[in-house]
C-alpha positions as CSV (number, residue, x, y, z in Angstrom):
1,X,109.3,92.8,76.2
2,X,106.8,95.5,75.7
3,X,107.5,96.8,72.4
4,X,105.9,100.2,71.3
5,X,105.6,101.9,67.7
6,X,104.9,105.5,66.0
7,X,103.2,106.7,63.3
8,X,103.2,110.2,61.2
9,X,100.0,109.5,59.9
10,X,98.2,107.2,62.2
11,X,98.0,104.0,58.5
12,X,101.5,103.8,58.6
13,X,103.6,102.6,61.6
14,X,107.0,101.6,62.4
15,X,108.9,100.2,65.9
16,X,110.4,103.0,68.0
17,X,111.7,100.5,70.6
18,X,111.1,98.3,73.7
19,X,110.9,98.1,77.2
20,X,112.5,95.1,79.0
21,X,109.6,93.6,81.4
22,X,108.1,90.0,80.3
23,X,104.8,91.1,81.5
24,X,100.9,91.4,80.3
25,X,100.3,93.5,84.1
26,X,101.3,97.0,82.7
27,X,99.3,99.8,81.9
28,X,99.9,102.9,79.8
29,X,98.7,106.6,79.9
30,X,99.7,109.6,78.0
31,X,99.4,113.5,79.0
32,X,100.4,117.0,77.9
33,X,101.8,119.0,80.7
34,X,103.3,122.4,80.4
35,X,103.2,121.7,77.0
36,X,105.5,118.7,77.1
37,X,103.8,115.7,75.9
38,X,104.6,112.6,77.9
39,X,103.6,108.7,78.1
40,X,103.3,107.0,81.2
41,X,104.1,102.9,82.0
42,X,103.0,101.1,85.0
43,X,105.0,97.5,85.1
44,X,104.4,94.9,87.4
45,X,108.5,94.0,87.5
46,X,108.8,90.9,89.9
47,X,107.0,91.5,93.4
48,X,107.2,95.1,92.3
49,X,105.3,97.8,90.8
50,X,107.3,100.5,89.1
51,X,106.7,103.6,86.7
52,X,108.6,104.7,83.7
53,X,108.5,108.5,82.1
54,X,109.2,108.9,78.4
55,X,109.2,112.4,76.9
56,X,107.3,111.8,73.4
57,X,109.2,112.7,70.5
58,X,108.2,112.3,66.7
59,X,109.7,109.4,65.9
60,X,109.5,107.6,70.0
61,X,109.9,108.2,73.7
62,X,113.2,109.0,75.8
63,X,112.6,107.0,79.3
64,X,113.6,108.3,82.7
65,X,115.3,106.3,84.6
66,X,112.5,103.4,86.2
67,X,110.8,104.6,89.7
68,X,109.9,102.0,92.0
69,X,106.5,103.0,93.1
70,X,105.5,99.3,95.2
71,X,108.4,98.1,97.0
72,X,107.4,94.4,97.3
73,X,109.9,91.8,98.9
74,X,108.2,88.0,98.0
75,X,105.4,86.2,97.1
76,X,104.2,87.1,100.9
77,X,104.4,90.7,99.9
78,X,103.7,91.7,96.0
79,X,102.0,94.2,94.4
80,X,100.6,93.3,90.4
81,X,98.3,94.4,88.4
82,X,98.8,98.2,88.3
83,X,96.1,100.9,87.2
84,X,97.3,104.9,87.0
85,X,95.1,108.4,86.2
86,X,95.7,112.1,86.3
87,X,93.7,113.8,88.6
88,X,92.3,117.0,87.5
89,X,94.6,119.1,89.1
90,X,98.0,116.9,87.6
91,X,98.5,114.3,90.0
92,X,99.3,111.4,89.0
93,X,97.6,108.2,90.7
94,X,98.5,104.6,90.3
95,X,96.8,101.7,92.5
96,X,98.1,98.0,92.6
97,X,97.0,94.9,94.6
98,X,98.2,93.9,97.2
99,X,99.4,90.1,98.8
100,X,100.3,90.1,102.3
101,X,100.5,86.0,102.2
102,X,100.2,82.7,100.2
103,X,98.9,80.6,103.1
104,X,95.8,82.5,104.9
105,X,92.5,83.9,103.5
106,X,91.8,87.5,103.1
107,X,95.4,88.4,101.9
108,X,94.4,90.7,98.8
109,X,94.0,94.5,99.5
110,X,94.0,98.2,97.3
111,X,96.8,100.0,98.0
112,X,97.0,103.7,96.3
113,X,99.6,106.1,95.8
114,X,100.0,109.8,94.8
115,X,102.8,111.6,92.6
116,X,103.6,114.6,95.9
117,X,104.1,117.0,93.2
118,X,102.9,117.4,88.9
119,X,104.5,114.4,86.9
120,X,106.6,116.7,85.3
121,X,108.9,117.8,87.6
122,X,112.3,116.4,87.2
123,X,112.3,114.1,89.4
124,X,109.0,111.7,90.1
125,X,108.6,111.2,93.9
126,X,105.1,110.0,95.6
127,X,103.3,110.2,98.6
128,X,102.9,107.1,101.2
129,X,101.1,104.5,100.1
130,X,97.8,104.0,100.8
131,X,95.3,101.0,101.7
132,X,91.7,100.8,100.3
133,X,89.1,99.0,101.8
134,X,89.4,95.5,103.1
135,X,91.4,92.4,102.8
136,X,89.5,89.9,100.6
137,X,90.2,86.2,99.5
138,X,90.7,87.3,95.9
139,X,90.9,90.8,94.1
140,X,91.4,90.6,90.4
141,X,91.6,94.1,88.8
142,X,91.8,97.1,89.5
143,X,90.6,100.5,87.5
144,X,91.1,104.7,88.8
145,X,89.2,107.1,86.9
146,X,89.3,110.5,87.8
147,X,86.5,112.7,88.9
148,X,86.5,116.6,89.6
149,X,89.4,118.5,91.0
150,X,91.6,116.1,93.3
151,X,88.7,113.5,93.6
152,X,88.9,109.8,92.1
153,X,87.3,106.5,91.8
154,X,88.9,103.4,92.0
155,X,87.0,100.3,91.0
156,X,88.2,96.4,92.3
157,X,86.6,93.6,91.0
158,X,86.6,89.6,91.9
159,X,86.3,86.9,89.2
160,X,84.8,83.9,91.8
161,X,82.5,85.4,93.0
162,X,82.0,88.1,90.0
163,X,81.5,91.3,92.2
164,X,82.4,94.9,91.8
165,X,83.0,97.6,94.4
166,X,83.7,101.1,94.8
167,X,86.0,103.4,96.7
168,X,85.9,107.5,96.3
169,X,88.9,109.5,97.5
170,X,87.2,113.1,98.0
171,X,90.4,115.2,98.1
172,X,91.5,113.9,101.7
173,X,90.1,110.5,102.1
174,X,88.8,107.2,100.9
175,X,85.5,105.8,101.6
176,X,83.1,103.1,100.2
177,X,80.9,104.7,97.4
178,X,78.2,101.9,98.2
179,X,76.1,104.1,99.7
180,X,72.8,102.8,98.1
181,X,70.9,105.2,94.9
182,X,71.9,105.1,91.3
183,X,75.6,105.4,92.2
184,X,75.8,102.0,93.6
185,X,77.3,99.0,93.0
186,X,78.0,95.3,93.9
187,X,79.4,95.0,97.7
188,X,81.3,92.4,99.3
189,X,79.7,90.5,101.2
190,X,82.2,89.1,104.4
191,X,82.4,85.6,102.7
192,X,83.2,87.4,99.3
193,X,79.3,87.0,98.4
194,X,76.8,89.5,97.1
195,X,75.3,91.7,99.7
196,X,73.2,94.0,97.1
197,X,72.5,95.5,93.8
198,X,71.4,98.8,93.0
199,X,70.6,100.0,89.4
């Protein structure tokens, strides 16, 4: 389970409850909107990926009912690992990877999605999914950070080979952010090797 705690005075803490998913791929985020403060869970559940609301209260969080943000079916169609930031203007964004198959190379690919409206409307709905970059032979994590207004980053790694590489969403689209300069990073090469390295 993931078990969660509170504390009046940030020494002192006691268990507020627990959320049933037998998972380490989860990921948590917390936000004030419209004055309401609120915590955010991402769980990989099975081949899925699905979100859970709690309203914060002094002594815990009341939990929506679970939304099912990846729909996967099998092992030959998953999503793990999820990652999830607020955009600037409220939005919230989670990303996942993706596995189309068990059996043929270049089966791992982003996948991003978008709350359609703010997260605090009373019921959490989210725009089609949608795929970053290209299939690769392995994809290991996955990190969004915001940027200004609507933008974001999203940041997937490998761990064999170790390489890093970047994706901006500019308020309508994705691109690679490997455009060379300071702001670059380590690229994919087509066999998973290094293409370059910019400091």
């Amino acid at each position: 389970a993931i078990v969660y705690s509170y504390s009046a005075d940030g020494s002192a803490w006691a268990s507020a409850g627990a959320l049933p998913y037998n998972t380490s791929s989860f990921t948590v985020t917390q936000k004030v909107l419209n004055g309401r403060s609120f915590v955010f869970v991402a769980v990989q559940n099975g081949y899925d990926v699905i979100l859970l609301r709690g309203a914060l209260t002094a002594s815990g969080a009341l939990f929506d009912a679970p939304v099912t943000v990846f729909d996967g079916t099998g092992e030959q169609d998953n999503y793990s690992k999820p990652t999830m930031a607020f955009d600037e203007e409220g939005h919230l964004w989670l990303a996942a990877i993706y596995q189309s198959s068990t059996t043929i190379f270049e089966s791992y690919q982003a996948v991003t999605r978008r709350s359609a409206g703010f997260a605090d409307a009373s019921t959490l709905s989210f725009n089609g999914q949608e795929f970053v970059g290209r299939s690769t032979d392995t994809l290991s994590s996955a990190l969004l950070t915001p940027r200004q207004g609507s933008s974001m980053y999203l940041l997937l790694s490998n761990d064999s080979p170790a390489n890093i590489v970047g994706y901006l969403y500019n308020g309508t689209a994705w691109s690679e952010a490997n455009t060379g300069g300071d702001s670059s990073w380590f690229r994919f090469g087509a066999n998973g090797g290094l293409n370059y390295l910019v400091n």
